[in-house]
C-alpha positions in Angstrom: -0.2 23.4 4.7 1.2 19.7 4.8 0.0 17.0 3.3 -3.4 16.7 3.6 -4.4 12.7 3.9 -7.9 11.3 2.6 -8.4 8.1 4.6 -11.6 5.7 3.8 -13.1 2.9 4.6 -13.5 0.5 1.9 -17.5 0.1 1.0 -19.8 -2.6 2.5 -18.9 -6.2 2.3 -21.6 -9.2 2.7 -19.0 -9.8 5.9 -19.9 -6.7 7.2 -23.6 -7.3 6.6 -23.4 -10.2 8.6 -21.2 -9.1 11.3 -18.4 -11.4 10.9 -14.7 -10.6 11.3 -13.0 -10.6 8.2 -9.4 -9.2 8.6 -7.4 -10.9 6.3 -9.8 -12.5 4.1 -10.3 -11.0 0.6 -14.3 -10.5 0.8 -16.5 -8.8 -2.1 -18.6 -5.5 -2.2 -21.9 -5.8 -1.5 -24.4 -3.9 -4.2 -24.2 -1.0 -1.4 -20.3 -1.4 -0.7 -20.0 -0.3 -4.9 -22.9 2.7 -4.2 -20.7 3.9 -1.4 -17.7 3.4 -3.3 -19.5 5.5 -6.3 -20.7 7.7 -3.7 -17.1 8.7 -2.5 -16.2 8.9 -6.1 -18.3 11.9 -6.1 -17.7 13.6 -3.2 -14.0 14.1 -4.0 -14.5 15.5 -7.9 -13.0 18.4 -6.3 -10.3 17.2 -5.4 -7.1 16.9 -7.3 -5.0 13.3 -6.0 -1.3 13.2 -5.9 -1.5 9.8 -5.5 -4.3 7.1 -4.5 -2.8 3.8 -2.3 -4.8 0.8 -1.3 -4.8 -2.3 0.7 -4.2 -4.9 -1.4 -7.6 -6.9 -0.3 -10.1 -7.2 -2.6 -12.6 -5.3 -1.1 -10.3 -1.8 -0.7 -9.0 -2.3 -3.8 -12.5 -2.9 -5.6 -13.2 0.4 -3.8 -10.0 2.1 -4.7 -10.3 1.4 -8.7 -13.9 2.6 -8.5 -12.6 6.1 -7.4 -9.3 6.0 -9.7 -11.7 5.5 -12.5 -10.7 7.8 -15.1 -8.3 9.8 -13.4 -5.5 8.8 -14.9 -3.8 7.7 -11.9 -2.6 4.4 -11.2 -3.1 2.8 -7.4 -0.2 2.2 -5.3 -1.2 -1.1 -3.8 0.7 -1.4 0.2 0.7 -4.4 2.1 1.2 -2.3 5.2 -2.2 -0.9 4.6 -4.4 -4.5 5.3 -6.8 -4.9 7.9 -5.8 -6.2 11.0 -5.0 -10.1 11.2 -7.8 -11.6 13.4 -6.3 -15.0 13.4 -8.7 -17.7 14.4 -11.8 -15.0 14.6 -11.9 -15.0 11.3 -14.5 -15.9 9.2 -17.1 -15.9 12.7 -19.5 -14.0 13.7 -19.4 -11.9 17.6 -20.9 -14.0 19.6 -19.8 -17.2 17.7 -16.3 -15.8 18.9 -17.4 -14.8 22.4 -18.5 -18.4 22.7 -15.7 -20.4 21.7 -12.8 -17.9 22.6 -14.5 -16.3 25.4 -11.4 -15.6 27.8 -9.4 -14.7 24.8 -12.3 -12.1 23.3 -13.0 -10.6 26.9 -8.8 -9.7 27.4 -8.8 -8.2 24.1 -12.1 -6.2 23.8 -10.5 -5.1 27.0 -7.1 -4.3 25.4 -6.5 -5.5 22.4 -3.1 -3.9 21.9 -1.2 -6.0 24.3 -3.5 -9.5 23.9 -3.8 -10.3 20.3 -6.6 -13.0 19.2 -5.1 -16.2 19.1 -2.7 -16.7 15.8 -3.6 -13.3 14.9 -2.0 -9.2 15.6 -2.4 -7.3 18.2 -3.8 -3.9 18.3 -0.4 -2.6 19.1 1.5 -4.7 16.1 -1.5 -3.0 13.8 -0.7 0.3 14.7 3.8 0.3 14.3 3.2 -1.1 10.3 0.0 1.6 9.9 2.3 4.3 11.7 5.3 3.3 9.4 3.6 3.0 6.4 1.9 6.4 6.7 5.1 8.0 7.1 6.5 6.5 4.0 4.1 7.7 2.4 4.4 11.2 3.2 7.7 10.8 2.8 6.8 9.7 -1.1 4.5 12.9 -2.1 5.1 17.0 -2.2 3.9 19.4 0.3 0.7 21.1 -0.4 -1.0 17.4 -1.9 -4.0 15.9 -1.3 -3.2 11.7 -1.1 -6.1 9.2 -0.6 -5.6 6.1 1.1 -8.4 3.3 1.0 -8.0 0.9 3.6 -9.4 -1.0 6.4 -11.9 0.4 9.8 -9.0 -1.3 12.1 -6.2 0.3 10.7 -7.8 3.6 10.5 -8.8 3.6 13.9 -5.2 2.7 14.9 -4.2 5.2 13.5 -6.8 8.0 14.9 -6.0 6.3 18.6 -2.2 7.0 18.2 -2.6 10.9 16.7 -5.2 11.6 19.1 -3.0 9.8 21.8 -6.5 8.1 23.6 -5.5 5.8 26.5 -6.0 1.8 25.0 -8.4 1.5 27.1 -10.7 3.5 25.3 -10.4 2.7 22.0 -13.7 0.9 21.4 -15.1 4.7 22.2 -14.3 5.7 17.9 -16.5 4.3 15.5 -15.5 3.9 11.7 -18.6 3.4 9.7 -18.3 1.4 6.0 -17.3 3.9 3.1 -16.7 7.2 5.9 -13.8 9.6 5.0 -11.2 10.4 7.8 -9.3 13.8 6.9 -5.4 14.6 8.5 -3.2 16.9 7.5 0.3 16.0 8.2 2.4 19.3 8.9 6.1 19.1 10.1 4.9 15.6 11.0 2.3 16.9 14.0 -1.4 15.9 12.6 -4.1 18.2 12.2 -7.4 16.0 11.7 -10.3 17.7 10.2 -13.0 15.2 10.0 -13.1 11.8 11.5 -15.9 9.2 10.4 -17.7 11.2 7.9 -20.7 9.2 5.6 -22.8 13.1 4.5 -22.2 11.9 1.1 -23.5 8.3 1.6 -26.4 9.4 3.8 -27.4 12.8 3.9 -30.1 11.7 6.4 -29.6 10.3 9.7 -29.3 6.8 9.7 -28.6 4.9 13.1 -28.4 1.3 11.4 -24.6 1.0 11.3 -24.6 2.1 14.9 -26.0 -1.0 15.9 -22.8 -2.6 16.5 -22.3 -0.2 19.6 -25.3 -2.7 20.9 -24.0 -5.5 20.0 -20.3 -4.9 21.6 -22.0 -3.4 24.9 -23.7 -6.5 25.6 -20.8 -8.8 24.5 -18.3 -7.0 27.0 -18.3 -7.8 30.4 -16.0 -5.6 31.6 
């Protein structure tokens, strides 16, 4: 059947609480980042790991060793697998970027794979080292595996936008919630994704809180 891929978003960071663009920076958990963290933990005792990889950024690799926690297995730490580089953005908040950069933040909220934030990546750059880095790792494990990868909500959503092949235009229309499991199986190198955004083991309950940043882009945007 392939090689089936685990993907997740690291847990919640006090960046993400706040709504500020982090990308490169090496941020902390939050008390609920290390719940969801736990949280995932659990949800995949079924599941026997190949191998477990992770950004190298503090905050996916916090998540990472919570999982790998007696295991046995060691994490396979890939540069490739950071968040995207948001340049000057980093380290402010939506609308303290929308003020300052406005021109800049409209053309890439607009398409960010050809206009990248200034001294940052584009969406396009993101999703080549994602791509390439994905394939390397299939490349590394056996058919019939089950590999997690614990990254970034950028790079996963590069990622879903080139299997799914949605026009750039649209790529605001996924959402990647903090701590959700993406599933792809990888067979004969055509993916099969099973589950995309997933947080049932997080919140079994309907909770719209995290959706709130649908509000907060859809008045930002002006186009």
């Amino acid at each position: 059947m392939g090689i089936k891929l685990f993907l997740l978003r690291h847990g919640q960071t006090e960046s993400n609480a706040k709504g500020i663009y982090q990308g490169s920076m090496d941020t902390e958990l939050t008390e609920e980042g290390i719940r969801q963290a736990k949280l995932a933990k659990d949800y995949f005792s079924s599941v026997t790991f190949s191998n477990i990889y992770s950004s190298p950024k503090k905050r996916a690799l916090d998540t990472a060793r919570i999982i790998v926690e007696g295991t046995g297995l060691k994490i396979k730490i890939r540069k490739d697998l950071e968040e995207m580089n948001f340049g000057k953005w980093e380290g402010l908040k939506f609308n303290e970027i929308n003020a300052r950069y406005k021109n800049d933040y409209q053309n890439w909220l607009s398409d960010p794979f050809n206009n990248p934030p200034p001294g940052g990546e584009s969406f396009g750059e993101l999703t080549v080292r994602a791509s390439e880095e994905i394939d390397r790792i299939v490349a590394e494990n056996p058919e019939e595996s089950n590999v997690l990868i614990v990254t970034h909500g950028g790079l996963i959503l590069a990622l879903i936008v080139k299997w799914l092949k949605i026009p750039s235009e649209c790529w605001r229309s996924l959402i990647q919630r903090q701590g959700a499991i993406n599933v792809v199986v990888i067979e004969k190198g055509f993916p099969y994704i099973s589950s995309i955004n997933y947080t049932g083991h997080i919140k079994p309950v309907y909770d719209d809180r995290e959706d709130r940043v649908i509000e907060i882009y859809s008045k930002i945007k002006e186009k």
